[in-house]
C-alpha positions in Angstrom: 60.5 105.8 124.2 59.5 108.5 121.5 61.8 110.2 119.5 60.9 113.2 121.1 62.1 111.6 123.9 64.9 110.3 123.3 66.6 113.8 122.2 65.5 115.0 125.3 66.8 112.9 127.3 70.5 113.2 125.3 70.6 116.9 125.6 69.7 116.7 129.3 72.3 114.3 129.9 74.8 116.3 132.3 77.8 114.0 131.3 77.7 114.5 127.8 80.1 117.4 126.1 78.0 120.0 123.4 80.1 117.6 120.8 78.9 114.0 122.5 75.7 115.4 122.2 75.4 116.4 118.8 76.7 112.6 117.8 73.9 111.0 119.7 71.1 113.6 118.1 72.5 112.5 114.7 72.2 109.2 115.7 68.7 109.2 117.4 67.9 111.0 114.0 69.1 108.1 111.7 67.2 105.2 113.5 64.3 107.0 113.5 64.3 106.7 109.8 62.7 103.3 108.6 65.0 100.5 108.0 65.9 99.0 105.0 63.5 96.3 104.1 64.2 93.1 105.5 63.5 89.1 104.5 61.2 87.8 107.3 63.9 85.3 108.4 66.3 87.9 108.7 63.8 90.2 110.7 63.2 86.9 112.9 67.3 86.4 113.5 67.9 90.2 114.8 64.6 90.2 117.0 66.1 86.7 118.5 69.4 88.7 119.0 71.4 85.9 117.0 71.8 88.3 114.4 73.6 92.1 114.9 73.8 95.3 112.9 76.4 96.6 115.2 73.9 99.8 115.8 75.5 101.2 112.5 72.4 103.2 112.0 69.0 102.1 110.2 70.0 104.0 106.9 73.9 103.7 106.8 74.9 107.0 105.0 78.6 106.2 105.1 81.1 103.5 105.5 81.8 101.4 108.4 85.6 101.9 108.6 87.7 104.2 105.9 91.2 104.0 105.2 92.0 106.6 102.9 95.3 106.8 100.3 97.0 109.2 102.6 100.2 109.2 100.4 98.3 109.8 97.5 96.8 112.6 99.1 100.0 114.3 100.3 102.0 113.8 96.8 98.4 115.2 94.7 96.9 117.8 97.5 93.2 118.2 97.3 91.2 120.8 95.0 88.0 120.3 97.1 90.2 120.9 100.1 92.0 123.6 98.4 95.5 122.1 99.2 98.9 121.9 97.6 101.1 119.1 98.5 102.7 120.0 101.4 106.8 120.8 101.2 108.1 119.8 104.6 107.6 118.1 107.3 105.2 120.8 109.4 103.1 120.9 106.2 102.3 117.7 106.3 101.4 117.2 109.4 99.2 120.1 108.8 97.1 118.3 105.7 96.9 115.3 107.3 95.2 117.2 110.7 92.6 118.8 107.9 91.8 115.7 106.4 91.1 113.8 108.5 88.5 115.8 109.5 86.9 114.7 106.6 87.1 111.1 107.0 84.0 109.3 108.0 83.4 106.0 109.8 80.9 104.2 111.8 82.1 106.6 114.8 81.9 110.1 113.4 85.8 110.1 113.5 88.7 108.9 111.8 89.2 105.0 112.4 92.7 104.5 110.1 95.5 107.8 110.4 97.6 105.9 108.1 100.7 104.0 108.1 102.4 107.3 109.8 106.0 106.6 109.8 106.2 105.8 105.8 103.9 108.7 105.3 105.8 111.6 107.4 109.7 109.7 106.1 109.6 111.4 103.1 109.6 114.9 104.6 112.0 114.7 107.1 114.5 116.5 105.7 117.2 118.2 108.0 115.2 117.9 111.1 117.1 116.0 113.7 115.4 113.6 116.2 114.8 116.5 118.7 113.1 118.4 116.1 111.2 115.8 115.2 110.8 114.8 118.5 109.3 118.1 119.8 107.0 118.3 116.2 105.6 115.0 116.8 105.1 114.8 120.3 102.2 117.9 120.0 101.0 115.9 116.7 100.2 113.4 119.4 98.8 114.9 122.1 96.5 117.2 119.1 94.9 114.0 118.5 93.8 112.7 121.3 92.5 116.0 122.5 90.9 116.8 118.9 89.4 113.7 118.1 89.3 111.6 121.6 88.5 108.4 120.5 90.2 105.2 121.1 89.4 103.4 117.9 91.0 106.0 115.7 94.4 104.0 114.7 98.2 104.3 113.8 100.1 102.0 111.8 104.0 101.7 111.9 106.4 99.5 111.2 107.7 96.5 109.8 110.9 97.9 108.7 113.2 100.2 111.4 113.4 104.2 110.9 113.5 106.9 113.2 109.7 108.1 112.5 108.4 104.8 114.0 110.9 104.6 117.1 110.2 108.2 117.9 106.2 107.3 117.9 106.8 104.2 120.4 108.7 106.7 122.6 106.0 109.0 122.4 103.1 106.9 122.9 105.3 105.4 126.3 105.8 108.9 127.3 102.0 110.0 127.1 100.7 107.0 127.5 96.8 108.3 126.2 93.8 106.4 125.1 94.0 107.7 121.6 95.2 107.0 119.2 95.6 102.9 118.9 98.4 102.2 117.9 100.2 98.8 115.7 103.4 98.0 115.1 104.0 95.8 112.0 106.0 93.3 112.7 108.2 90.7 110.3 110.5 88.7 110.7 112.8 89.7 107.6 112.5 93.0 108.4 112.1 93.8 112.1 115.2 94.0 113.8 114.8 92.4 117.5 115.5 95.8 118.8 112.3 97.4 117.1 110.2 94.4 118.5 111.6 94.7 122.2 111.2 98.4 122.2 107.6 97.4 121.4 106.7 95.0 124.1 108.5 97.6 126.3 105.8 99.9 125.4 103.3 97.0 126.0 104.3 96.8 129.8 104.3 100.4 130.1 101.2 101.4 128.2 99.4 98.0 127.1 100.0 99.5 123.3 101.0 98.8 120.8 98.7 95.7 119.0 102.4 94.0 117.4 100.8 92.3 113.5 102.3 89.5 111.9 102.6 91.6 109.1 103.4 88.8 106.1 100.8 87.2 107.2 98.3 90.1 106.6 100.3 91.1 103.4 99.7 88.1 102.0 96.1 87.8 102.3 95.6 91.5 100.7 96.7 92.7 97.2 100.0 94.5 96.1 98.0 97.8 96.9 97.8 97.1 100.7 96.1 96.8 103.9 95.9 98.6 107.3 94.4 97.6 110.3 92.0 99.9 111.8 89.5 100.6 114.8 90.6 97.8 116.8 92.4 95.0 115.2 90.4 94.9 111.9 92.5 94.2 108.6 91.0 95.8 105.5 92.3 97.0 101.7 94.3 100.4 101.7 92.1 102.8 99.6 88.7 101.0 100.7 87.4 100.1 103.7 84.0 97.8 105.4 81.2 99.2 104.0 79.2 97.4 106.8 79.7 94.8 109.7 77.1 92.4 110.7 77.9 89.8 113.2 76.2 86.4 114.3 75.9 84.9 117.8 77.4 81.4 118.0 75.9 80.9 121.3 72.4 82.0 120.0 73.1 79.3 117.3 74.3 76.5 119.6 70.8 77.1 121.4 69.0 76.4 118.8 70.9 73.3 117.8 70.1 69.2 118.8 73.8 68.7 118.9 76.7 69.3 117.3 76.2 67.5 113.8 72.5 69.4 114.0 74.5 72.9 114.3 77.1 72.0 111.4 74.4 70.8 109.2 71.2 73.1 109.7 71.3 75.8 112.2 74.6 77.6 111.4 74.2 77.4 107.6 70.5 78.8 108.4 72.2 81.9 110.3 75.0 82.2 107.9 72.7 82.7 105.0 70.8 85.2 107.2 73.8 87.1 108.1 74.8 86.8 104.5 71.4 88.2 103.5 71.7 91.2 106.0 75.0 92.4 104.9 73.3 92.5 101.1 70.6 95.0 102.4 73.1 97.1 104.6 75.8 97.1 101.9 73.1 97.7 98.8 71.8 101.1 100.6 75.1 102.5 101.3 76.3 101.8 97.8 73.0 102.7 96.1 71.1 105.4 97.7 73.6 107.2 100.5 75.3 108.7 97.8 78.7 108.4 99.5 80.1 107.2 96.8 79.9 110.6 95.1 81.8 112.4 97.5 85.3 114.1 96.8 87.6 110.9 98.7 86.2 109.1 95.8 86.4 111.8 93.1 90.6 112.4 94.0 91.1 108.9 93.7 91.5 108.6 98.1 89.1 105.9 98.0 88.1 103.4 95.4 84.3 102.0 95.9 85.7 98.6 94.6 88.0 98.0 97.7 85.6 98.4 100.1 84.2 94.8 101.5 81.7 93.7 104.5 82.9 92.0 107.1 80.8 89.5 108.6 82.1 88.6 112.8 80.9 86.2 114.7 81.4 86.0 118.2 80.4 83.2 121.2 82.8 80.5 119.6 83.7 79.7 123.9 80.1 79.4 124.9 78.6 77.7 121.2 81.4 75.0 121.6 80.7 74.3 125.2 76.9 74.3 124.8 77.8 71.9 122.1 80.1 69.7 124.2 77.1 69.9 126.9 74.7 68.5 124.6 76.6 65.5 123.7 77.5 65.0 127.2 81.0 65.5 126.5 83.0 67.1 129.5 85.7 69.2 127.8 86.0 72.9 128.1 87.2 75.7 125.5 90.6 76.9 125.8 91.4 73.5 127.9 90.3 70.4 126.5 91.9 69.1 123.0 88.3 67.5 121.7 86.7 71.0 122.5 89.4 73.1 121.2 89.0 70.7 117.8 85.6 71.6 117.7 86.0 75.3 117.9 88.5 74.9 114.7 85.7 72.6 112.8 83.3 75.5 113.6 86.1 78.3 111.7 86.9 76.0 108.9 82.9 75.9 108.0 82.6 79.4 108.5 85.5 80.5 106.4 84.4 77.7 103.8 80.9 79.7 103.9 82.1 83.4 103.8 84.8 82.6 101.1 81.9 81.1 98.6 79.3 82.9 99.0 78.8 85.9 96.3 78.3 89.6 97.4 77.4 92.4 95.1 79.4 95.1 97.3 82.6 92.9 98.0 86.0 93.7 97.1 87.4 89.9 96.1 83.7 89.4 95.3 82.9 88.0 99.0 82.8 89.1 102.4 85.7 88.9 104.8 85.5 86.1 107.8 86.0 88.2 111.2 86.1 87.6 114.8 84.4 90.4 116.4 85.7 91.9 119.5 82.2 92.4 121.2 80.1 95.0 122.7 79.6 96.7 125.7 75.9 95.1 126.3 77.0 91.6 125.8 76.2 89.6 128.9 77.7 86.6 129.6 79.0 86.0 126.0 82.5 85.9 125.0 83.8 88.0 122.2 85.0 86.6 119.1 87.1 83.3 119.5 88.5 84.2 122.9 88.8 82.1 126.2 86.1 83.1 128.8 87.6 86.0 131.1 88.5 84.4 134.3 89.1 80.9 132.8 92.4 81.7 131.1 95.4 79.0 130.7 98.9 80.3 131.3 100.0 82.3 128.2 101.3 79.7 126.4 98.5 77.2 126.6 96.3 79.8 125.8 98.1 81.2 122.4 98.9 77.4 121.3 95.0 77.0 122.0 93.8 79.8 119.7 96.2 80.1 116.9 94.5 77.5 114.7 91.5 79.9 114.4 93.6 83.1 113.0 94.1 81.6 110.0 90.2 82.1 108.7 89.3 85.0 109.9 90.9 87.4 107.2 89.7 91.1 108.6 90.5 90.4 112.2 91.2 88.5 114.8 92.4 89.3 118.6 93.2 87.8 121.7 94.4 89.8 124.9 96.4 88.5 127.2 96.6 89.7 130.7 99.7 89.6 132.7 101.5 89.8 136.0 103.5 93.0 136.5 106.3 91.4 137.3 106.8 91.0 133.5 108.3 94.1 133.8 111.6 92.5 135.2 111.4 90.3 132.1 110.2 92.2 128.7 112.6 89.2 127.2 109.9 86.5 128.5 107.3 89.1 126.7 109.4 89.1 123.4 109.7 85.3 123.3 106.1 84.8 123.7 105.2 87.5 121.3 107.6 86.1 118.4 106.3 82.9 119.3 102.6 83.6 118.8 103.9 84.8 115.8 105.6 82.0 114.2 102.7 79.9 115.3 100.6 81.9 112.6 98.6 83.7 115.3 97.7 87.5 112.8 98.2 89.5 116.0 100.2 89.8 119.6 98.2 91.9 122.2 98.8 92.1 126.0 97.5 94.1 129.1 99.2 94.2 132.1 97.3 93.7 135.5 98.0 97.5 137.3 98.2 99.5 134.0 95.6 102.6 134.1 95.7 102.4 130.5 94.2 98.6 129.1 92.3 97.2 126.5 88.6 96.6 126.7 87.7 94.2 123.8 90.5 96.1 121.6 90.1 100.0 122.2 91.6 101.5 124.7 90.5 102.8 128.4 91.6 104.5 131.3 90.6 102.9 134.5 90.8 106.2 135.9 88.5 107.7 133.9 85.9 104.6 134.2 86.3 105.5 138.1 85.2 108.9 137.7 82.7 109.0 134.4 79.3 108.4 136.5 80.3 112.0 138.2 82.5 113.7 135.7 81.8 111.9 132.1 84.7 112.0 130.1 86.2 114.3 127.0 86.9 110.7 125.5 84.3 109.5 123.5 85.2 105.5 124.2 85.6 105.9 127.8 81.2 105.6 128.0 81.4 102.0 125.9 84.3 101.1 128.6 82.5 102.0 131.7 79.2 99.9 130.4 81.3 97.4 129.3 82.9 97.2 133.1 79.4 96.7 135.0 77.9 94.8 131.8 80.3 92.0 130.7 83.2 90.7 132.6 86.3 92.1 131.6 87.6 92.3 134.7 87.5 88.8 135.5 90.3 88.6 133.2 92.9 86.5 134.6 96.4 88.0 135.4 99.2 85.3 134.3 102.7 85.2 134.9 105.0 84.8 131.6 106.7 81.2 132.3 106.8 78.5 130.1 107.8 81.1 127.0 110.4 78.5 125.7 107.4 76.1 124.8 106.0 78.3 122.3 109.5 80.6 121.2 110.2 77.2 119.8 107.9 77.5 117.7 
């Protein structure tokens, strides 16, 4: 299809809003543009489909993912925004509405809103909690109507304070797609009650993601982290500058077996990803001129904190290939000599990522991560997950992944599904979710069975809307990549488990 073509066929599509449209033209627009030259190998990798750009565009003009210094912002103002710091507590919701306006990602919108109960504590003043209630509640609902898309984010938490409880009550009472929403979570800090209101909110709404926050802390610098889009950890004040991602499967193919994958095929593809990210990364930093731009200029972004991340996904099917190949019967998420196999294949990856030099790299490197998926992908697993439909009972299946989290530094995610009936038994829920922590899993996230709102691979979706967007379209810009991702992939083969067992891992 022509370019002409293309554009005509997005501005006579009758589901798309004025605003939809306008996205996908600027799109469209971009990858008509040449791409970036390419090594032949590397060419070779993406035409096989082994190798993915994530569709970030053919001449990336801005950053993956952004996470702005929001409380530097609100303490300075902004001359090229021609803002004061705000005073009180309606002021600052104010700036942070116009800012983030100005905040680019791979999705035209916002990804990170900041760790929003720290930011907002300091301008509480006087207001009492139905003041703040009232104020907040319309924050809310503003944007999910102004910028309706599911992988803008929220951070709250670890510690307890009114700004963050008020958000979970919110979120419970709205229940909307946007924005995602985590709750940090530690041990020190967290007082039981905080973490219970939060599975609550889980069985209610399937949000919020609940982060083993030390965990995270620990990997980053004394500057910070947040977790954006999705699940994805990166440094406060940078960002991913790109995101690349390599097919396990598409590597297993290729392999004799599974000493022949650890010894030629995946270091081939790593260096191929490795050599993709260098391209994507190089134009951004060099030629976009992003890095002129006033987020940079006001100190809101520093061009040395932001990193690539570089995903993998298909660990279920590569290991299982694998297994096939040397006639070996065991099964992902099931058998012990599998599940060993799948934690070999992380250790060499990690081992990879962590030594291999990148010019645009805060920490000098890229950033190991288990990608989520896409809507297209067809009988492929995302990331390090257990095959939809061939789920073990929640704890089997946490005690089976939990080795992997601690390699993949910008992200890792599994979602459980579960039985309504947990809803009689949100103690069960907190057991298994302080559990999973303790185990060293980076990140607790649930669905439950007959929730309208759930997760597809990490953003959020209302089966409702997927019913009626092939007649209606929707005013929620994710809700396209959920219903394509429901006839596409097999998300809803996901298997529905009851919470039993939850003493085996609370142990923990």
């Amino acid at each position: 299809m022509s370019f002409t073509e293309t554009c005509q066929r997005i501005v006579r599509d009758p589901l798309l809003s004025p605003a939809q449209k306008s996205r996908a033209l600027a799109l469209a627009a971009e990858n008509a543009l040449p791409y970036p030259e390419l090594p032949a190998d590397v060419a070779e990798a993406m035409t096989q489909g082994v190798l993915c750009d994530m569709f970030e565009g053919h001449a990336p003009y801005k950053p993956r993912y952004v996470l702005p210094d929001y409380e530097k912002f609100l303490t300075q103002g902004s001359a090229w925004l021609e803002l004061a710091p705000p005073r009180d507590f309606d002021e600052a919701l104010d700036a942070l509405r116009i800012l983030y306006h100005h905040v680019p990602s791979v999705t035209g919108m916002p990804v990170w809103l900041g760790r929003l109960d720290q930011l907002l504590l300091p301008f509480v003043g006087e207001l009492d909690d139905e003041a703040l209630h009232r104020k907040l509640r319309a924050f809310w609902i503003y944007l999910d109507r102004v910028l309706p898309d599911a992988f803008m984010h929220v951070n709250i938490g670890p510690d307890d304070n009114r700004i963050c409880r008020l958000i979970l009550r919110i979120d419970n009472e709205l229940k909307q797609v946007a924005p995602n929403l985590s709750l940090f979570h530690d041990p020190v800090q967290t007082p039981n009650s905080l973490l219970l209101q939060g599975v609550e909110n889980i069985s209610a709404c399937s949000k919020p993601h609940i982060v083993n926050y030390p965990l995270h802390r620990d990997t980053f610098d004394e500057r910070g982290f947040g977790i954006v889009s999705c699940y994805n950890a990166l440094p406060l004040g940078g960002g991913a500058n790109t995101l690349v991602r390599l097919s396990l499967k598409g590597v297993a193919g290729q392999s004799a077996g599974v000493e022949d994958f650890m010894a030629r095929t995946l270091p081939h593809y790593c260096e191929q990803a490795s050599r993709l990210i260098e391209v994507r990364a190089a134009f951004l930093h060099e030629e976009s001129g992003f890095f002129d731009s006033f987020l940079i200029k006001e100190g809101l972004l520093d061009e040395e904190r932001f990193v690539p991340m570089f995903g993998i996904y298909g660990m279920a099917e590569a290991v299982n290939i694998l297994m096939d190949k040397e006639n070996l019967p065991g099964r992902y998420g099931h058998d012990e000599e599998a599940n060993q196999l799948g934690y070999r294949i992380s250790a060499q990856l990690s081992e990879y990522v962590t030594t291999t030099p990148q010019a645009h790299a805060w920490g000098g490197h890229a950033l190991l991560h288990s990608q989520g998926g896409l809507s297209i992908d067809v009988a492929v697993t995302p990331g390090v997950r257990i095959p939809y439909g061939q789920e073990p009972d929640p704890a089997s299946h946490l005690l089976a992944l939990a080795p992997h989290h601690g390699y993949y530094h910008s992200g890792i995610s599994e979602i459980l599904t579960l039985e309504p009936t947990i809803r009689q038994n949100p103690q069960a829920l907190l057991q298994l979710c302080k559990g999973a922590l303790a185990i060293g899993m980076r990140e607790f996230t649930a669905n439950v069975a007959d929730s309208d709102l759930v997760r597809v691979t990490g953003y959020m979706i209302r089966k409702s809307d997927v019913a009626r967007f092939a007649e209606e379209g929707s005013r929620l810009q994710t809700t396209c990549l959920g219903a394509e991702a429901s006839d596409v992939t097999a998300i809803r083969q996901r298997a529905p488990r009851v919470v039993a067992n939850e003493s085996t891992i609370s142990q923990y």
